[in-house]
N, CA, C and O atoms as CSV, one atom per row, in Angstrom:
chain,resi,resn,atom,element,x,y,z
A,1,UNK,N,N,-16.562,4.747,-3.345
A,1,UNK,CA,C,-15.944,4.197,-2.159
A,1,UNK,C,C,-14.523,3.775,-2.505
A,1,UNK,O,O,-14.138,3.649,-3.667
A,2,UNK,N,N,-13.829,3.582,-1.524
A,2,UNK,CA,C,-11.937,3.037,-1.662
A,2,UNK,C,C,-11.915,2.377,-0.224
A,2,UNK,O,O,-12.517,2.526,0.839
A,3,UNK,N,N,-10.936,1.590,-0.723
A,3,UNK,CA,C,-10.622,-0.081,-0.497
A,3,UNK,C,C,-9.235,-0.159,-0.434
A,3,UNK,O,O,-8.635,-0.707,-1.358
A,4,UNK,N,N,-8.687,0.264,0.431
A,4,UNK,CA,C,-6.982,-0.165,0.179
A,4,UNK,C,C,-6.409,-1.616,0.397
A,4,UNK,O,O,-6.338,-1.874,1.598
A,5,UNK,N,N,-6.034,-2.509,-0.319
A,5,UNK,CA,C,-6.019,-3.479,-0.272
A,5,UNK,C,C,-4.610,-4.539,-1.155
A,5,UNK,O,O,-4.210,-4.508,-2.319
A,6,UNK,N,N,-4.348,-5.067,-0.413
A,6,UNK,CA,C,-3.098,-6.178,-0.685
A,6,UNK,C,C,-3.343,-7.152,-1.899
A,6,UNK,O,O,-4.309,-7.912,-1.837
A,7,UNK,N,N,-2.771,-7.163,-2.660
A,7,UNK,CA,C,-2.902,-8.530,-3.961
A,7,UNK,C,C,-1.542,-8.886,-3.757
A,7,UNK,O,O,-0.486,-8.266,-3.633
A,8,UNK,N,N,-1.891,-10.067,-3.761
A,8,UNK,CA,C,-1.312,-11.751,-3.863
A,8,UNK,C,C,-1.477,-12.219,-5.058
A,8,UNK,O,O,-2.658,-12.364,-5.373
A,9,UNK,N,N,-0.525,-12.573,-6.011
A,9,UNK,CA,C,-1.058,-13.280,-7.130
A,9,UNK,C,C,0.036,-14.500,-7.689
A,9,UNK,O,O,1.221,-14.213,-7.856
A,10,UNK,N,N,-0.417,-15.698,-7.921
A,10,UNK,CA,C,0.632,-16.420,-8.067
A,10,UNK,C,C,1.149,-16.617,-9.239
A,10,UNK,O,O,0.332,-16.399,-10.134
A,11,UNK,N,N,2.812,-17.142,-9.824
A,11,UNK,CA,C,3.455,-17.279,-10.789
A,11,UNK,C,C,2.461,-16.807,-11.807
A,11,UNK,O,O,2.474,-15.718,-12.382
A,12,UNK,N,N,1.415,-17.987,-11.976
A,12,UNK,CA,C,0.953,-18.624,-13.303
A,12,UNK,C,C,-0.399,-17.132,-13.751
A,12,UNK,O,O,-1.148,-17.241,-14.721
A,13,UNK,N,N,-0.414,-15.898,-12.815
A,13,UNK,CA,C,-1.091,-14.797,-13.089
A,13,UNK,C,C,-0.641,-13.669,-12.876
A,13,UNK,O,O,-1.129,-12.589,-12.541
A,14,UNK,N,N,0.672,-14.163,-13.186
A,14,UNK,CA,C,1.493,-12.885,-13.479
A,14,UNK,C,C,1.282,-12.006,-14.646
A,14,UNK,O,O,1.271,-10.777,-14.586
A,15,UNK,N,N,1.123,-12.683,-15.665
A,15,UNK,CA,C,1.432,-11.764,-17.163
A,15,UNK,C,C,-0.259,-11.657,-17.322
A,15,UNK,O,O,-0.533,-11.509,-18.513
A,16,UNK,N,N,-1.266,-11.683,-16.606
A,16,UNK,CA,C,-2.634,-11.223,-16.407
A,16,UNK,C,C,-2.938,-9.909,-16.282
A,16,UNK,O,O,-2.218,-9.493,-15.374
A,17,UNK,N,N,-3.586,-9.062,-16.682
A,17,UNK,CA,C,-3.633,-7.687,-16.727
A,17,UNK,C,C,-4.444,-7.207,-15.867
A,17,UNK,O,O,-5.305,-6.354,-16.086
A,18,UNK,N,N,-4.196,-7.750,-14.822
A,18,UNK,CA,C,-5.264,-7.236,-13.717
A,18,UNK,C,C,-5.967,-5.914,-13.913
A,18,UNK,O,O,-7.095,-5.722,-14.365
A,19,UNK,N,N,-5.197,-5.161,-13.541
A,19,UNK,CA,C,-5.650,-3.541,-12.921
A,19,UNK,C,C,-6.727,-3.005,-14.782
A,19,UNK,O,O,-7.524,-2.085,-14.966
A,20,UNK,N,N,-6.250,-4.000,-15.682
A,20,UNK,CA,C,-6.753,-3.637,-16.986
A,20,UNK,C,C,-7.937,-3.925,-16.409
A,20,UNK,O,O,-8.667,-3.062,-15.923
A,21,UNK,N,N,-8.272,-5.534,-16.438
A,21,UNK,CA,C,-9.493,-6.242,-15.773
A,21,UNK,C,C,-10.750,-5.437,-14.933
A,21,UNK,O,O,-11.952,-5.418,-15.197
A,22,UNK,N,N,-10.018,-4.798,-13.844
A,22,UNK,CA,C,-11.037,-4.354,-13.098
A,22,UNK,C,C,-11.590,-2.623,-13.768
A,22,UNK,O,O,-12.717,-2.197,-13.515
A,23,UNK,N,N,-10.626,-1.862,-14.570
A,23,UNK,CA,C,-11.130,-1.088,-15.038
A,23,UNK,C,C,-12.418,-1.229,-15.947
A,23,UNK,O,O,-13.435,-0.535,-15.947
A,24,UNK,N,N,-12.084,-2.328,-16.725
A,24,UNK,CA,C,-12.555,-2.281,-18.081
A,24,UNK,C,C,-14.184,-3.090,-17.515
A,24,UNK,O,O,-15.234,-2.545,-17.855
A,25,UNK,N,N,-14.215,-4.155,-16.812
A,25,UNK,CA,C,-15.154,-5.284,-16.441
A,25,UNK,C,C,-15.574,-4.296,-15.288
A,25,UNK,O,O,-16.700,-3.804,-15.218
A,26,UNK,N,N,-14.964,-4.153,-14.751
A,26,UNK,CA,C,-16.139,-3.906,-13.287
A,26,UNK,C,C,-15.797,-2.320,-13.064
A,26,UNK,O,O,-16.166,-1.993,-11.936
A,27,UNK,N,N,-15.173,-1.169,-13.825
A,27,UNK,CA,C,-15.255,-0.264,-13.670
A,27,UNK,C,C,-14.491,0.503,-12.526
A,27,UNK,O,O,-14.731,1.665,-12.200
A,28,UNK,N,N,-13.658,-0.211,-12.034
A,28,UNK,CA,C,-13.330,0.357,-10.763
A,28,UNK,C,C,-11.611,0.689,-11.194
A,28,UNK,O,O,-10.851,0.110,-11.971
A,29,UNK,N,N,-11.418,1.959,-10.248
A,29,UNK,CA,C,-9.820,2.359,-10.493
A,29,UNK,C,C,-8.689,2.237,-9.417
A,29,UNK,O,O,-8.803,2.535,-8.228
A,30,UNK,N,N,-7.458,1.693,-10.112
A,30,UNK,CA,C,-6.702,0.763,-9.202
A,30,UNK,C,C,-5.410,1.894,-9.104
A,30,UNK,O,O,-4.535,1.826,-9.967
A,31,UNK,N,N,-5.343,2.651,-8.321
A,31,UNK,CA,C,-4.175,3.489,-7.812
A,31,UNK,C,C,-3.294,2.459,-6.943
A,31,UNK,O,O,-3.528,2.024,-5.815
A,32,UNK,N,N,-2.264,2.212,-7.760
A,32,UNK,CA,C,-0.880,1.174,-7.520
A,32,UNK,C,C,-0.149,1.986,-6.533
A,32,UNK,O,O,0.189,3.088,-6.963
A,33,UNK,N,N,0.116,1.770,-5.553
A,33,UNK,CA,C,0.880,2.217,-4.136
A,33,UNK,C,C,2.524,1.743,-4.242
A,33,UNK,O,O,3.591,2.357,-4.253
A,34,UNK,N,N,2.169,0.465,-4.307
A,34,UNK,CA,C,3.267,-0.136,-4.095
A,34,UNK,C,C,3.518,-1.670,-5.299
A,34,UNK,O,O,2.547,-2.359,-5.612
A,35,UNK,N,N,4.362,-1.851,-5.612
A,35,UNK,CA,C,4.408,-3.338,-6.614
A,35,UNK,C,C,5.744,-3.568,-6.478
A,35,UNK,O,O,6.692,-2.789,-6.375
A,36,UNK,N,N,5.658,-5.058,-6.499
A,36,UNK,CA,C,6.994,-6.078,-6.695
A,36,UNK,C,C,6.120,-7.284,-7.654
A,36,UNK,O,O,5.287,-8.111,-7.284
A,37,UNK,N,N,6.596,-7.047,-8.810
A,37,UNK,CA,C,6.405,-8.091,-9.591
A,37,UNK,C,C,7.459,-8.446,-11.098
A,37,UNK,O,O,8.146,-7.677,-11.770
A,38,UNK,N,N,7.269,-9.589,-11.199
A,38,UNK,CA,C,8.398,-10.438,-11.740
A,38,UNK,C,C,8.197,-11.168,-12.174
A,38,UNK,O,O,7.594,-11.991,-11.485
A,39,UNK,N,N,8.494,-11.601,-13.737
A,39,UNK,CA,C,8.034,-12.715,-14.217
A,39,UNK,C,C,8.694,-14.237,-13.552
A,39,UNK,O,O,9.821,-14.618,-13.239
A,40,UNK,N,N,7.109,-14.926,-13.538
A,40,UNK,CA,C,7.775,-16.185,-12.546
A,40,UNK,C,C,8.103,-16.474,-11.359
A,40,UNK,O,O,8.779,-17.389,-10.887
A,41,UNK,N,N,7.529,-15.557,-10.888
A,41,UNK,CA,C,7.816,-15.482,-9.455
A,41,UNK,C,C,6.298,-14.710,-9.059
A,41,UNK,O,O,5.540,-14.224,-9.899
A,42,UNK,N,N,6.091,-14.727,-7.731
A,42,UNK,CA,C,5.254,-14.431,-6.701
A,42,UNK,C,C,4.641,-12.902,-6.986
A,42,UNK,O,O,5.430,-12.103,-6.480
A,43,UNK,N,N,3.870,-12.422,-7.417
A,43,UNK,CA,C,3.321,-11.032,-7.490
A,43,UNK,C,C,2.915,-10.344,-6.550
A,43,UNK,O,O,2.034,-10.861,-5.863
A,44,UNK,N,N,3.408,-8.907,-6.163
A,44,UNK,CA,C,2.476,-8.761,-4.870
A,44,UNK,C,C,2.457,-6.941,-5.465
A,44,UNK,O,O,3.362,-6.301,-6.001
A,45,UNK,N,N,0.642,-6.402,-4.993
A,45,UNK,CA,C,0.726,-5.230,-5.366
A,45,UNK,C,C,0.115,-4.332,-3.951
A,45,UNK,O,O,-0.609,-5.079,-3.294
A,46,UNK,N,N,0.211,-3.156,-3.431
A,46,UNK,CA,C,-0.676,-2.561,-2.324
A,46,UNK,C,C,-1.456,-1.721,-3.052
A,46,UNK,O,O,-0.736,-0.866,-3.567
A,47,UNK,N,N,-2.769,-1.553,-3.369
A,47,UNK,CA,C,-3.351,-0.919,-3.823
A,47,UNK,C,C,-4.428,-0.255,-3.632
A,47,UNK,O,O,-5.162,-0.621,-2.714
A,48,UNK,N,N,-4.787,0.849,-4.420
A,48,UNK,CA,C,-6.148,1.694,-3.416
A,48,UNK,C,C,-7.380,1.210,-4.599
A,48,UNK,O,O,-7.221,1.578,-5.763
A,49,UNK,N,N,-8.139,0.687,-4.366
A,49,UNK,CA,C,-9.146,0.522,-5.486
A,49,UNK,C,C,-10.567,1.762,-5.211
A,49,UNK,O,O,-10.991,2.144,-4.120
A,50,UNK,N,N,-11.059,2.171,-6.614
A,50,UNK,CA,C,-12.080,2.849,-5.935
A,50,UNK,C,C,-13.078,2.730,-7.536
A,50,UNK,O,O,-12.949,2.678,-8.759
A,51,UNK,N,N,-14.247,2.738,-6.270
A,51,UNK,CA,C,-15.473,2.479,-7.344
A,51,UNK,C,C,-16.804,2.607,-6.742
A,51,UNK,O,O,-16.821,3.410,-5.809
A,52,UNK,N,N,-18.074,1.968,-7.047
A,52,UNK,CA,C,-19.150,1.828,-6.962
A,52,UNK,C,C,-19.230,0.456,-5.670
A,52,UNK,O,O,-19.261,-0.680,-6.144
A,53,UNK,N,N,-19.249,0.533,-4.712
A,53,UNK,CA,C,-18.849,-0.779,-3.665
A,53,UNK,C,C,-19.839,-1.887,-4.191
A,53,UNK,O,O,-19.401,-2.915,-3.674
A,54,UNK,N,N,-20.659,-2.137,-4.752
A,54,UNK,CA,C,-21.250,-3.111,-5.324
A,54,UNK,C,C,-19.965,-4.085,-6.542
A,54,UNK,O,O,-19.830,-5.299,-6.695
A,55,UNK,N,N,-19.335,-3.090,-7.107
A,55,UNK,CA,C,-18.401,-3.098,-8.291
A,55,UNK,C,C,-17.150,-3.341,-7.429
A,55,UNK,O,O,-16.749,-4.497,-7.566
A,56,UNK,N,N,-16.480,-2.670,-6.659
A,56,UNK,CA,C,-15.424,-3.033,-5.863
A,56,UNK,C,C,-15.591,-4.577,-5.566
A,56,UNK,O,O,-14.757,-5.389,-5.965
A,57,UNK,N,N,-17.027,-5.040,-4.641
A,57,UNK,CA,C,-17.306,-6.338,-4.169
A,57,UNK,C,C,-17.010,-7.279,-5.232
A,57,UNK,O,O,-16.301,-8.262,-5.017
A,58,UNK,N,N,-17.618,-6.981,-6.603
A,58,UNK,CA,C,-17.851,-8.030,-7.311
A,58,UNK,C,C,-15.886,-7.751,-8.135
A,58,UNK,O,O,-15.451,-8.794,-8.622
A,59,UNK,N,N,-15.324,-7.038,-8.196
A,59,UNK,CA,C,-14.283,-7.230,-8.781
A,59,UNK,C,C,-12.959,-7.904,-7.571
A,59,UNK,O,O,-12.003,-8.457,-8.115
A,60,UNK,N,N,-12.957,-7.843,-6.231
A,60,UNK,CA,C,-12.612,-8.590,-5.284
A,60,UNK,C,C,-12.576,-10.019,-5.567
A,60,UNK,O,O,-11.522,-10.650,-5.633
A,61,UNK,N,N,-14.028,-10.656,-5.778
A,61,UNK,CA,C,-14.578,-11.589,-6.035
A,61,UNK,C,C,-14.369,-12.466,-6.977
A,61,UNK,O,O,-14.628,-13.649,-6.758
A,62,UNK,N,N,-13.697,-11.914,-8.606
A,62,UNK,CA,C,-13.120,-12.397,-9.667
A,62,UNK,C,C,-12.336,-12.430,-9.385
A,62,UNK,O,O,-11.954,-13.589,-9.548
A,63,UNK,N,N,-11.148,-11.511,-8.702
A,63,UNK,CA,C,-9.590,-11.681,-8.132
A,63,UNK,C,C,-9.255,-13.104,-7.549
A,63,UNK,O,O,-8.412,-13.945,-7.858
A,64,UNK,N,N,-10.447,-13.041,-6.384
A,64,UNK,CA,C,-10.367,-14.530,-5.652
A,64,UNK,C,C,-10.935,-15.575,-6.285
A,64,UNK,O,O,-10.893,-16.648,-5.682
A,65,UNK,N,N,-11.618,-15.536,-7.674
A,65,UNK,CA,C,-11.792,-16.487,-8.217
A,65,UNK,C,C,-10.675,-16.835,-9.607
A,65,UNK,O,O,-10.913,-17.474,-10.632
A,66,UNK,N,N,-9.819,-16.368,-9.311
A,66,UNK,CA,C,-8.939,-16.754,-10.153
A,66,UNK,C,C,-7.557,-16.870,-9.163
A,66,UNK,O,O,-6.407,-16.706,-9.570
A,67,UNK,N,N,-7.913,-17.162,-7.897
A,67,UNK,CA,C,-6.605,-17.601,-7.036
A,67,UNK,C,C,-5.882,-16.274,-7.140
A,67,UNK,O,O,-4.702,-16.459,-7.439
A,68,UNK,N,N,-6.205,-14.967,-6.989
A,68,UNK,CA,C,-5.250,-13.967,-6.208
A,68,UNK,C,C,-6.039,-14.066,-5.339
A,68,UNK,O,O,-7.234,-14.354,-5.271
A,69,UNK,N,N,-4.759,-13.624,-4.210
A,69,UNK,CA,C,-5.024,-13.378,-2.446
A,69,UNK,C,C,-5.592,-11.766,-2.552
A,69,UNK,O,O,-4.826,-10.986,-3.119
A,70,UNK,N,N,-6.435,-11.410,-2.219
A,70,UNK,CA,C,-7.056,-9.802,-1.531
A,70,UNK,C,C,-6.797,-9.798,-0.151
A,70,UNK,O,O,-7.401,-10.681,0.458
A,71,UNK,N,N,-5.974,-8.961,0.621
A,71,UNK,CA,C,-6.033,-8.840,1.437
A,71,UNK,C,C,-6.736,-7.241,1.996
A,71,UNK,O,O,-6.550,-6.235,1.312
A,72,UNK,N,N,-7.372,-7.198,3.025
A,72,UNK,CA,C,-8.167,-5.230,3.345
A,72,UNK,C,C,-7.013,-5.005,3.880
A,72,UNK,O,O,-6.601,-6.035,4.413
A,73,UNK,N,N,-5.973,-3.735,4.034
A,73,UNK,CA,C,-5.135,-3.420,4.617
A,73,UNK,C,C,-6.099,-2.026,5.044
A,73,UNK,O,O,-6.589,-1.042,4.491
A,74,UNK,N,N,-6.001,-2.771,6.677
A,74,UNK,CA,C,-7.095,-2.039,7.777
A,74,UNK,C,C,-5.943,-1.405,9.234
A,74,UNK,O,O,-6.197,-0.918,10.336
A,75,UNK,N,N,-4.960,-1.658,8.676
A,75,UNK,CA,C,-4.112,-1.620,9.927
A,75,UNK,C,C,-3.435,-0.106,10.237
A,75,UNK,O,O,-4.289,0.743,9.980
A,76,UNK,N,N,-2.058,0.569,10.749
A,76,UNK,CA,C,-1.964,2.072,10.664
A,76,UNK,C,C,-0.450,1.486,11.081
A,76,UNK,O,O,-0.116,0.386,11.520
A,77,UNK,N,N,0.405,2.808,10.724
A,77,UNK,CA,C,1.769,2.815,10.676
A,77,UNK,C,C,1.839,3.020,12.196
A,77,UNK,O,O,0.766,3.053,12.799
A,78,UNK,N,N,2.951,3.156,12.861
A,78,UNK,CA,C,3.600,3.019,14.079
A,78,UNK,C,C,4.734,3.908,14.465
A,78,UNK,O,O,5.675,3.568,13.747
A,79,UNK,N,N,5.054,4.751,15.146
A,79,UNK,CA,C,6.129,5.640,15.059
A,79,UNK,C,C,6.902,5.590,16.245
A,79,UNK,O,O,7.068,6.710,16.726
A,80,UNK,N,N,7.381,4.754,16.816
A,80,UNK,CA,C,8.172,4.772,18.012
A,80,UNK,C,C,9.166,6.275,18.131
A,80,UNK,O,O,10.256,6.593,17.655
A,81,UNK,N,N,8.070,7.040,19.105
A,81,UNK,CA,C,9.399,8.285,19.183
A,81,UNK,C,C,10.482,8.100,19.912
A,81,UNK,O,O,11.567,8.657,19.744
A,82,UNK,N,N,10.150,7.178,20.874
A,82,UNK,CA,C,11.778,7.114,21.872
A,82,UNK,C,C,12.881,6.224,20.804
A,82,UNK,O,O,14.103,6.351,20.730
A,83,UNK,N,N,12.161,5.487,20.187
A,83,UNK,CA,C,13.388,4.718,19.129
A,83,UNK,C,C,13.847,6.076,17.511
A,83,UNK,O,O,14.953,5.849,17.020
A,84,UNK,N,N,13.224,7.015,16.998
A,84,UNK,CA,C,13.213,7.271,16.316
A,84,UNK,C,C,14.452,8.721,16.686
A,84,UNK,O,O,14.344,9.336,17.747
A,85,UNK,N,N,15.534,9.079,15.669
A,85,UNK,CA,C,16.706,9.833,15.336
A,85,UNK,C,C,16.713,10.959,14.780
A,85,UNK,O,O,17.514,11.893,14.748
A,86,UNK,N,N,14.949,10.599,14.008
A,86,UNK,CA,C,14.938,12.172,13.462
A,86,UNK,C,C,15.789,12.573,12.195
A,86,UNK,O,O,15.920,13.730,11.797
A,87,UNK,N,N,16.355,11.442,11.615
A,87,UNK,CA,C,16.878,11.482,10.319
A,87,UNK,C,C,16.275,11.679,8.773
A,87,UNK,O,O,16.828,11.905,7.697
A,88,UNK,N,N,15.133,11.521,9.095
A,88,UNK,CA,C,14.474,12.465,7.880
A,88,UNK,C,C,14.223,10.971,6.663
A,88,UNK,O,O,13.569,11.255,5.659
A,89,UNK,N,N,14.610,9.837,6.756
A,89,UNK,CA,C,15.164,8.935,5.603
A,89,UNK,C,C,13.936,8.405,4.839
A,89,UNK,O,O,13.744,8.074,3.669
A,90,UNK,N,N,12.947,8.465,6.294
A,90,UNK,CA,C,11.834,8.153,5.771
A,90,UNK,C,C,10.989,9.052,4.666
A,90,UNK,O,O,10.721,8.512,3.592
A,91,UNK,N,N,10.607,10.281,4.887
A,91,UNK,CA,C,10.031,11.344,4.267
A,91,UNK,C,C,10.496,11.354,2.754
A,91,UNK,O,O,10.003,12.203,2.011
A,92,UNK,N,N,11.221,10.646,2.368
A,92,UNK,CA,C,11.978,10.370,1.036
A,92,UNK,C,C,11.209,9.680,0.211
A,92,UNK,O,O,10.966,9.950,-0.966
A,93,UNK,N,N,10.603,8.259,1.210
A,93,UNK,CA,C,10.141,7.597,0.070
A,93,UNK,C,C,8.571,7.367,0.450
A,93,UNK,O,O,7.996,6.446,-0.129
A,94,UNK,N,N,7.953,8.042,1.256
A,94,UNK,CA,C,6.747,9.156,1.893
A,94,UNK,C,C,5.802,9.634,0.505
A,94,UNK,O,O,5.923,10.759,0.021
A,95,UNK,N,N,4.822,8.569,-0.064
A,95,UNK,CA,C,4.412,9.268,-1.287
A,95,UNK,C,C,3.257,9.956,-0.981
A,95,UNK,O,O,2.551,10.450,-1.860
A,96,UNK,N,N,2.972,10.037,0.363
A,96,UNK,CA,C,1.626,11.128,0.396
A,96,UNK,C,C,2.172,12.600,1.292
A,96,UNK,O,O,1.468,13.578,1.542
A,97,UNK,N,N,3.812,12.377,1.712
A,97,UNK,CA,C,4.126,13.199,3.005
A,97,UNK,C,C,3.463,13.125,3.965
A,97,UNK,O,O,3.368,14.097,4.714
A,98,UNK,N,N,2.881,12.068,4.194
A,98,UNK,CA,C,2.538,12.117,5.395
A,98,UNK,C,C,3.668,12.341,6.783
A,98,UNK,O,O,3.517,12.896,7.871
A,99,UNK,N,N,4.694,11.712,6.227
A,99,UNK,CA,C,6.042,11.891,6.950
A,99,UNK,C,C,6.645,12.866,6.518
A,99,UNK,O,O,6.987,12.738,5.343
A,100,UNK,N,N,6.953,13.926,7.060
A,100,UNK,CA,C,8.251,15.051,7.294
A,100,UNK,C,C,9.047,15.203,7.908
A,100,UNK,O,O,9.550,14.315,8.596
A,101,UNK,N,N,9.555,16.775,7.851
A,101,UNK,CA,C,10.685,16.902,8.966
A,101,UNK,C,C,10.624,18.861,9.190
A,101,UNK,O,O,10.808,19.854,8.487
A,102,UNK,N,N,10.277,18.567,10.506
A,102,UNK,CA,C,9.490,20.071,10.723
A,102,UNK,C,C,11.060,21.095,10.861
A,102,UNK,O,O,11.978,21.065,11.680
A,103,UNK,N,N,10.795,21.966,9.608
A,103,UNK,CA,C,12.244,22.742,9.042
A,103,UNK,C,C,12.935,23.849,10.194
A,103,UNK,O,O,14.115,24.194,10.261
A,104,UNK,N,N,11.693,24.311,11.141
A,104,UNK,CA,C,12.434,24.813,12.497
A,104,UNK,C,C,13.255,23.709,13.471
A,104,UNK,O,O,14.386,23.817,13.945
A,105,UNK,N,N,12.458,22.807,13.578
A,105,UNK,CA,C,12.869,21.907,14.822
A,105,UNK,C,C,13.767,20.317,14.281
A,105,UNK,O,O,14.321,19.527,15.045
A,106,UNK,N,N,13.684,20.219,12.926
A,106,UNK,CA,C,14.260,18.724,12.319
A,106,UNK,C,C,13.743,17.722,13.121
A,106,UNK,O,O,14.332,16.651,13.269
A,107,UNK,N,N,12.888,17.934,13.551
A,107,UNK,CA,C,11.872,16.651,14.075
A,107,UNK,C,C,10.562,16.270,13.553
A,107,UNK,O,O,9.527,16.936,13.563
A,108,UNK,N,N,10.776,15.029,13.071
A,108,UNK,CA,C,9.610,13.754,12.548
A,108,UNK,C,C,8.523,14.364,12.829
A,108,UNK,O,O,8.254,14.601,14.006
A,109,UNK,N,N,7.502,14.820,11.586
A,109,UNK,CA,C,6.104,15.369,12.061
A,109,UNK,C,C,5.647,14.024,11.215
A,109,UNK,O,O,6.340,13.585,10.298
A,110,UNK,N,N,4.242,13.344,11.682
A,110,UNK,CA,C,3.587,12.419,10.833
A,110,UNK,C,C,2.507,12.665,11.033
A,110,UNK,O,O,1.998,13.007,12.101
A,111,UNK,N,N,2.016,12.516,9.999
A,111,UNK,CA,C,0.181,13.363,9.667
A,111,UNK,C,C,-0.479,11.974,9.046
A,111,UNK,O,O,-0.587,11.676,7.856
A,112,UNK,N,N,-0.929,11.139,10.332
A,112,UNK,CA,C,-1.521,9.812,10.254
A,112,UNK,C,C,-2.913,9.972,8.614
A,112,UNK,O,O,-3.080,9.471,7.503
A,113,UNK,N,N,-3.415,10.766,9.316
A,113,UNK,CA,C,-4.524,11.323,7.859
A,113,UNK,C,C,-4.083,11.330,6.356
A,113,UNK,O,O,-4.836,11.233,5.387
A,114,UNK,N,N,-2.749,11.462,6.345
A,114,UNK,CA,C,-2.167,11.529,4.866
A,114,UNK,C,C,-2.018,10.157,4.497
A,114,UNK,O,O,-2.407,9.715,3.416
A,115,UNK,N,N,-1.229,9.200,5.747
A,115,UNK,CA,C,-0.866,8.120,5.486
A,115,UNK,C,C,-1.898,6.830,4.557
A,115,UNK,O,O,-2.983,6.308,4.816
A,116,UNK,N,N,-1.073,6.704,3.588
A,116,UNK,CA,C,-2.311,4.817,2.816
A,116,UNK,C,C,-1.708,4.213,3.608
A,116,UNK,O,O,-2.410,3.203,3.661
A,117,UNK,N,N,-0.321,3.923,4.805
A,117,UNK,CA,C,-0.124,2.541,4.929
A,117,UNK,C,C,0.565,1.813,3.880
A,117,UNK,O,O,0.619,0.593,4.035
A,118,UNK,N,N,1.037,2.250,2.968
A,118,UNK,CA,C,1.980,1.807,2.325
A,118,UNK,C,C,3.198,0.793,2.298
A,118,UNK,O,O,3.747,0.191,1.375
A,119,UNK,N,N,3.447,0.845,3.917
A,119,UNK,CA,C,4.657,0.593,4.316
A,119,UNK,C,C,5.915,0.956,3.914
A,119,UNK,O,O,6.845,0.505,4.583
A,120,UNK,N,N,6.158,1.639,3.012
A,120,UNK,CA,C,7.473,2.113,2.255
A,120,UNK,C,C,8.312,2.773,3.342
A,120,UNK,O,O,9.491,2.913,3.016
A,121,UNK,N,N,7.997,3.195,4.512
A,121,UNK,CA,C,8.523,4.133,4.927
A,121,UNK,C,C,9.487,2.772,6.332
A,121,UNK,O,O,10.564,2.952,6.901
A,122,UNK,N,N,8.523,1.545,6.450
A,122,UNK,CA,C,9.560,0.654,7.445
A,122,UNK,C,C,10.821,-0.262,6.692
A,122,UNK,O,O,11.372,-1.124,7.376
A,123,UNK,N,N,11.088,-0.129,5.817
A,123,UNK,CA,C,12.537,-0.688,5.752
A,123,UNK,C,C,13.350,0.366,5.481
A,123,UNK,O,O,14.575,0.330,5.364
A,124,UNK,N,N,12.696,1.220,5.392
A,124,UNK,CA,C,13.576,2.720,5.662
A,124,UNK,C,C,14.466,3.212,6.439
A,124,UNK,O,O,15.509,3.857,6.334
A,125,UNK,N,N,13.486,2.529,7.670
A,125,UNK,CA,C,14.261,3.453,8.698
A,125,UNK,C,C,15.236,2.728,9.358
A,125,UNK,O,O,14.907,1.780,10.071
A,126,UNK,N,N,16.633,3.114,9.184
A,126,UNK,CA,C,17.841,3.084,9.831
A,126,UNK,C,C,17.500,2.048,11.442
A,126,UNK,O,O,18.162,1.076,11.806
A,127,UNK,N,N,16.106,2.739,12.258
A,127,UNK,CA,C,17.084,2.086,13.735
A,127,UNK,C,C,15.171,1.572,13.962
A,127,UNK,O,O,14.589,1.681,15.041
A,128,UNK,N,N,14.597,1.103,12.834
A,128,UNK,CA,C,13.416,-0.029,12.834
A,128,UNK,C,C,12.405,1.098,14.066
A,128,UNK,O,O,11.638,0.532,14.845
A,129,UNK,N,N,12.533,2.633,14.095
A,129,UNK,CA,C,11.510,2.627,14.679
A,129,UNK,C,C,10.210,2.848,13.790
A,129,UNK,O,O,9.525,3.366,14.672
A,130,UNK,N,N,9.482,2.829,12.814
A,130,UNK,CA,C,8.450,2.218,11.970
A,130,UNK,C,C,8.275,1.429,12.336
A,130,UNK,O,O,9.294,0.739,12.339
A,131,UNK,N,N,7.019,0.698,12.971
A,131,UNK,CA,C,5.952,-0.360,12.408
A,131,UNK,C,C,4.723,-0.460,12.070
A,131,UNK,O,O,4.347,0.624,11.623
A,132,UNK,N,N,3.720,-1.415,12.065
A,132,UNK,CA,C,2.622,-0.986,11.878
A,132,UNK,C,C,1.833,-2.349,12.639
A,132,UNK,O,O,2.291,-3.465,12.885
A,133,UNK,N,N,0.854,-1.938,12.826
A,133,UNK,CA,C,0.273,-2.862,13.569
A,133,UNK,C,C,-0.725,-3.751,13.071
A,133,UNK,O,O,-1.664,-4.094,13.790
A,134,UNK,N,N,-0.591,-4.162,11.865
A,134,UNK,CA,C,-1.191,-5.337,10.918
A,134,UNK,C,C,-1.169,-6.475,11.388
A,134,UNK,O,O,-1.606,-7.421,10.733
C-alpha cells in the first residue's frame, strides 16, 4: 500500500534519520517528493511511503510519537484554465509530467493520474493559476 503524506518535524529532530528509521524498523519505503530541511530550523518533507499498511500504521505512529506532524495529503492540484497562459513553466519542475505542453497546440495538457500533489508546480506559475484544494 502508499500513503502520500506531509512530515512536520521540529528543530530538535532534525539531525534524526527518519526515512533510515522507517526502512530499517518498520520496513517501509520513503520516496522523498519534496524536502526543505535545515539545520535548526523547522523540517518539512512530502512524501510517498509504501509498505505493508499494518507497517505504514505502526511507523506513522512512532513519527507521532516522537512529535513529527504526519499529515495524509488527500487533496488534488487545481488548474484554472481561464487564469492559465500556457507558458509551459510549470512542466519544468513536473516530476511525474503530469504537466505538459501539447507540441501541436502549446497548450497545458495535465494528466491528474500522474500527479503525487507535490505542489512544486504552484509557486511556479507566473499568474497563480495552480492551486489545490487542501
Amino acid at each position: 500500500m502508499k500513503k502520500r503524506v506531509t512530515i512536520t518535524f521540529p528543530q530538535r529532530t532534525v539531525q534524526m534519520p527518519i526515512t533510515y528509521r522507517l526502512a530499517k524498523d518498520f520496513n517501509v519505503a520513503a520516496n522523498i517528493i519534496r524536502a526543505q530541511v535545515a539545520p535548526n530550523q523547522i523540517g518539512k518533507l512530502v512524501v510517498e511511503l509504501s509498505g505493508d499498511i499494518d507497517q505504514l500504521d505502526a511507523a506513522i505512529q512512532w513519527m507521532r510519537e516522537h512529535h513529527i506532524t504526519v499529515s495524509l495529503s488527500l487533496g488534488e492540484i487545481i488548474i484554472d484554465e481561464q487564469a492559465c497562459v500556457h507558458c509551459g513553466l510549470c512542466t519544468g519542475v513536473c516530476p511525474t509530467q503530469a504537466l505538459t505542453l501539447n507540441p501541436q497546440t502549446f497548450k497545458l495538457t495535465f494528466t491528474r493520474s500522474r500527479c503525487i500533489v507535490c505542489q512544486q508546480c504552484i509557486p511556479t506559475c507566473p499568474v497563480d493559476a495552480i492551486s489545490t484544494n487542501l
